[in-house]
N, C-alpha and C positions, 0 to 999 in steps of 0.2 A: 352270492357276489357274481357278478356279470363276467361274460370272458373281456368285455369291452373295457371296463372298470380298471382289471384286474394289466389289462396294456398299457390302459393312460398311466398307472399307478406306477409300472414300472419303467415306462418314458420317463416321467417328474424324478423318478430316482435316478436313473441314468444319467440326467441333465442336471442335478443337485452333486451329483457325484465327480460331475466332471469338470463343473463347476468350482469345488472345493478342492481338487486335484492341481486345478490353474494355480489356486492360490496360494497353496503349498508349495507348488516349484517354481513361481514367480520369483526372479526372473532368471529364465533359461538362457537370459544374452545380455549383452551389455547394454546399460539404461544411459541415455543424454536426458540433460533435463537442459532446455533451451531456455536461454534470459535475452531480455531486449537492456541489460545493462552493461558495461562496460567494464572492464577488468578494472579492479582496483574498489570498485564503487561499491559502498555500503550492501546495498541488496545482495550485489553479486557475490560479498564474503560469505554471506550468509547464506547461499546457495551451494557454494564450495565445501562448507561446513557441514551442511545435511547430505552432500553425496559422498563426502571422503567418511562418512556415518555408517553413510547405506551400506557403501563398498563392502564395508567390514563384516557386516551383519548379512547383506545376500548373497556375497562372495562372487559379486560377477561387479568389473568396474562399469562405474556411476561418473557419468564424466559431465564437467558444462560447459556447454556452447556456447558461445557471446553472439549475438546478433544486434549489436544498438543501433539505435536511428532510426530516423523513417516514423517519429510518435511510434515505436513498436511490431509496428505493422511487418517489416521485415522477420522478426522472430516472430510473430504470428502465425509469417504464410510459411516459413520453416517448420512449425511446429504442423500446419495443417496440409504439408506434405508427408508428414513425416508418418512413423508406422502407428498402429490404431490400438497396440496392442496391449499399449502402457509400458515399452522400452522408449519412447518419446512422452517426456515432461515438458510444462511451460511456467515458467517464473513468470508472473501477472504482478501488472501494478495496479492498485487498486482505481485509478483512471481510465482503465482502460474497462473494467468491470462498472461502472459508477458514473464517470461523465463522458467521456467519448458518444456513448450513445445518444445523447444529449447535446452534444458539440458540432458533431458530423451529418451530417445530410445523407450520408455514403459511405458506412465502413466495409473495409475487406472482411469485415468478421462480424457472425453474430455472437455477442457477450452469451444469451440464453441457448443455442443452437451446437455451437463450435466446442466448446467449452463443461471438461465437468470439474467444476470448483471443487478442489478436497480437502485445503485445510492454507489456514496463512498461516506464515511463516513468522512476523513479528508486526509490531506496531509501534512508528515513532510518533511523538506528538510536536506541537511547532510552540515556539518561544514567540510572543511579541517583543522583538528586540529595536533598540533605537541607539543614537552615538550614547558616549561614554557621558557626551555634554552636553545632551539634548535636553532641553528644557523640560521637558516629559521627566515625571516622578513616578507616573503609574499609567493606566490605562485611562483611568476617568481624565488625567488632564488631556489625551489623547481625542475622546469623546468630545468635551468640554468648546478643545479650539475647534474641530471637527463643526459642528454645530454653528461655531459664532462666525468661520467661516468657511460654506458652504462651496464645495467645489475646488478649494484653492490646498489642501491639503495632500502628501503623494506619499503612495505604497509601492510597493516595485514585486514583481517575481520573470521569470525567464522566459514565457511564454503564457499563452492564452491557454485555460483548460487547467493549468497544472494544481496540486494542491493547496497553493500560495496565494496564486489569483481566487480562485472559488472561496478559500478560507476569509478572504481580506475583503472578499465581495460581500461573503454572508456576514462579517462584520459590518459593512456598511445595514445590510438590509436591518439585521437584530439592533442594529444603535441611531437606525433613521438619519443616517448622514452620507453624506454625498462627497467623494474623494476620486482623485486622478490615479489609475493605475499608468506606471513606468514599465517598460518592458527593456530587460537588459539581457544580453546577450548569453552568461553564462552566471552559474552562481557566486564564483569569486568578483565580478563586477559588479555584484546585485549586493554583496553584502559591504565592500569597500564604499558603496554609494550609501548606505544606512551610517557608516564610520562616518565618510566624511561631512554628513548631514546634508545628503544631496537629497535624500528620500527622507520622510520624516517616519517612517516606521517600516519594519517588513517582518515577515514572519518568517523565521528558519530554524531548523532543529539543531540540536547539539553537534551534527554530523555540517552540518552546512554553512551554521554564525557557529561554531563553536570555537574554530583557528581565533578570528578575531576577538569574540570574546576572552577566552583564555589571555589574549593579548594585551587585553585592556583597553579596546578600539570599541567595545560593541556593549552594554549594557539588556539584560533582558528583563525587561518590567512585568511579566506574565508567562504563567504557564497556560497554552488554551489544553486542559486538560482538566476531567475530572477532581482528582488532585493532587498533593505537590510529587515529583518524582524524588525519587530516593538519592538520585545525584546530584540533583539538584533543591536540595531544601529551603533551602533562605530563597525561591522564588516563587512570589503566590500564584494562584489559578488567578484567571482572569476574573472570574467574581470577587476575590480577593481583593484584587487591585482596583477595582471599582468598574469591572467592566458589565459584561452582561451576563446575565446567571443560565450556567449549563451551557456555556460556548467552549466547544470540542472543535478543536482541527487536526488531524493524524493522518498519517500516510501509513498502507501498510501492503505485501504485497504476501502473494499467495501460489500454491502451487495447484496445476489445474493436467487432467489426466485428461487425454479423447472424450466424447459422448458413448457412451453404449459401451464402455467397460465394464463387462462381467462385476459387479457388486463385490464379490468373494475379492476379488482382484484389487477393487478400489480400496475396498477398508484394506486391505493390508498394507497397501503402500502409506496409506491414510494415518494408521497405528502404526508403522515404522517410521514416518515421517517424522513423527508425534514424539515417539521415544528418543531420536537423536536431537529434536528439538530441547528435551527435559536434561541431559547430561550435562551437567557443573563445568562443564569446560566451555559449551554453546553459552551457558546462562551469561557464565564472564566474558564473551567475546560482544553478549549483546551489552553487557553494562557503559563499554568501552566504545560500540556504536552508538550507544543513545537510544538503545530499541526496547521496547515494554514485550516481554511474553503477551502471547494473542491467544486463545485455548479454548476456542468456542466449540461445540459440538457441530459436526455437519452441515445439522438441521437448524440451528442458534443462525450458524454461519449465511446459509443460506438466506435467511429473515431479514440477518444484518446486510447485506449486500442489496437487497432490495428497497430498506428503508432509505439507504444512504443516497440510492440511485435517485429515487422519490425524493428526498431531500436537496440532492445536488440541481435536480430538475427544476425546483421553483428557482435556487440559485441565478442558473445560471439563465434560466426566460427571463428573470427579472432584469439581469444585468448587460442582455442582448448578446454572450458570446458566441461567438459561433467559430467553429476552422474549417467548414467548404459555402 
């Protein structure tokens, strides 16, 4: 054995070792994990809930920053000031990872560059909800006048890009019909305009039509999910209700560490992330949000974020959106 051999051998040990040392005393200081969500806001509970987690289990506080506005871009450039070392986190919404790149002509950020994706945090799916009195019984009647007549039909969500527009766009695409999207200012306007049958359809989660519906203003004729949710039982998937088969629309968002964080470093935050995600007190916080456990591996995760982006891309060329 070489005296050269015998150096490299114990460099790779040295740097394996010191390696594994990061990740056992990770973290040595106090972690922020930055959100582009707003106090109060579904995401951001759910953010609050995996760091008052961490706290406990790394014993250094885990604290979260609000930065909303700005499409995100604000907690972005917070996050990509911030330190490299993995004591600055970023709360991702899955738009910004998916269509943004798609949307923008010019992001602050690269999604594949900026960014190491290490695990989402949950997944909601979207109701096709309509008034309480809307002539609509399911989707297929939906489809049906959609068709007989062309163009004159309206959907609404809050902004261009978001998962409501792309979701209601790629309906139009899979049912070959042609519809007005509405853009309303916030989501309490976007959903009172579905009550008052100002819009003839929109799609919103239990967190967003659920006030009104629980009220009795909002009916929801479809789950666009796989299948039916557990809180929701008495409402079909939209193949059910006569829509189009395998029509998924979900929002979900994710937590994302620096590039170039030591491995040893990433799966731990990765696998602590993961365990405060699984504890029976998060599960019932998510029931009461509306949120489905998300629990892909890594590398699953990674695959998924790529199809979606591929997916949201034909979307949204087809539909001409664009935000620069």
């Amino acid at each position: 054995m070489s005296l050269m051999f015998i150096k490299r051998f114990l460099a790779l040990l040295t740097v394996g070792l010191t390696l594994a040392a990061q990740a056992q005393t990770f973290p040595s200081k106090p972690v922020r994990i930055i959100t582009p969500f707003p106090v109060g806001s579904g995401p951001e509970g759910v953010a609050r809930l995996v760091a008052d987690k961490l706290s406990k289990s790394w014993g250094q506080p885990v604290t979260v920053e609000n930065r909303p506005g700005g499409n995100g871009f604000i907690a972005i450039d917070a996050f990509k000031r911030g330190a490299t070392d993995g004591t600055d986190l970023i709360q991702l919404d899955n738009v910004h990872l998916t269509a943004y790149p798609h949307l923008f002509k010019k992001l602050p950020y690269n999604a594949a560059n900026d960014f190491d994706v290490l695990l989402p945090l949950f997944k909601t799916y979207f109701f096709v909800t309509a008034a309480t009195d809307s002539k609509y019984k399911n989707v297929a009647d939906i489809v049906a006048d959609a068709k007989a007549n062309p163009g004159k039909l309206n959907y609404g969500s809050w902004s261009v890009g978001n998962p409501v527009h792309l979701g209601s766009a790629l309906f139009e695409t899979v049912t070959g019909t042609e519809m007005q999207h509405v853009i309303y200012k916030e989501t309490t306007q976007l959903y009172t305009g579905v009550a008052t049958g100002e819009l003839a359809f929109a799609l919103g989660t239990s967190a967003t039509a659920g006030p009104l519906y629980r009220a009795g203003k909002l009916k929801f004729l479809a789950i666009a999910a796989p299948k039916r949710l557990p809180a929701f039982k008495d409402v079909p998937t939209v193949v059910e209700s006569g829509g189009p088969k395998d029509f998924e629309v979900s929002g979900w968002t994710a937590i994302a560490a620096p590039k170039g964080l030591p491995k040893a470093v990433a799966e731990k935050i990765n696998a602590d992330i993961a365990k405060a995600l699984a504890e029976p007190d998060v599960r019932e916080k998510f029931v009461s949000f509306g949120y489905e456990p998300f629990t892909p591996t890594r590398e699953q995760f990674v695959q998924y974020i790529q199809a979606e982006s591929a997916r949201l891309a034909g979307v949204i060329q087809k539909s001409k959106a664009a935000l620069d």
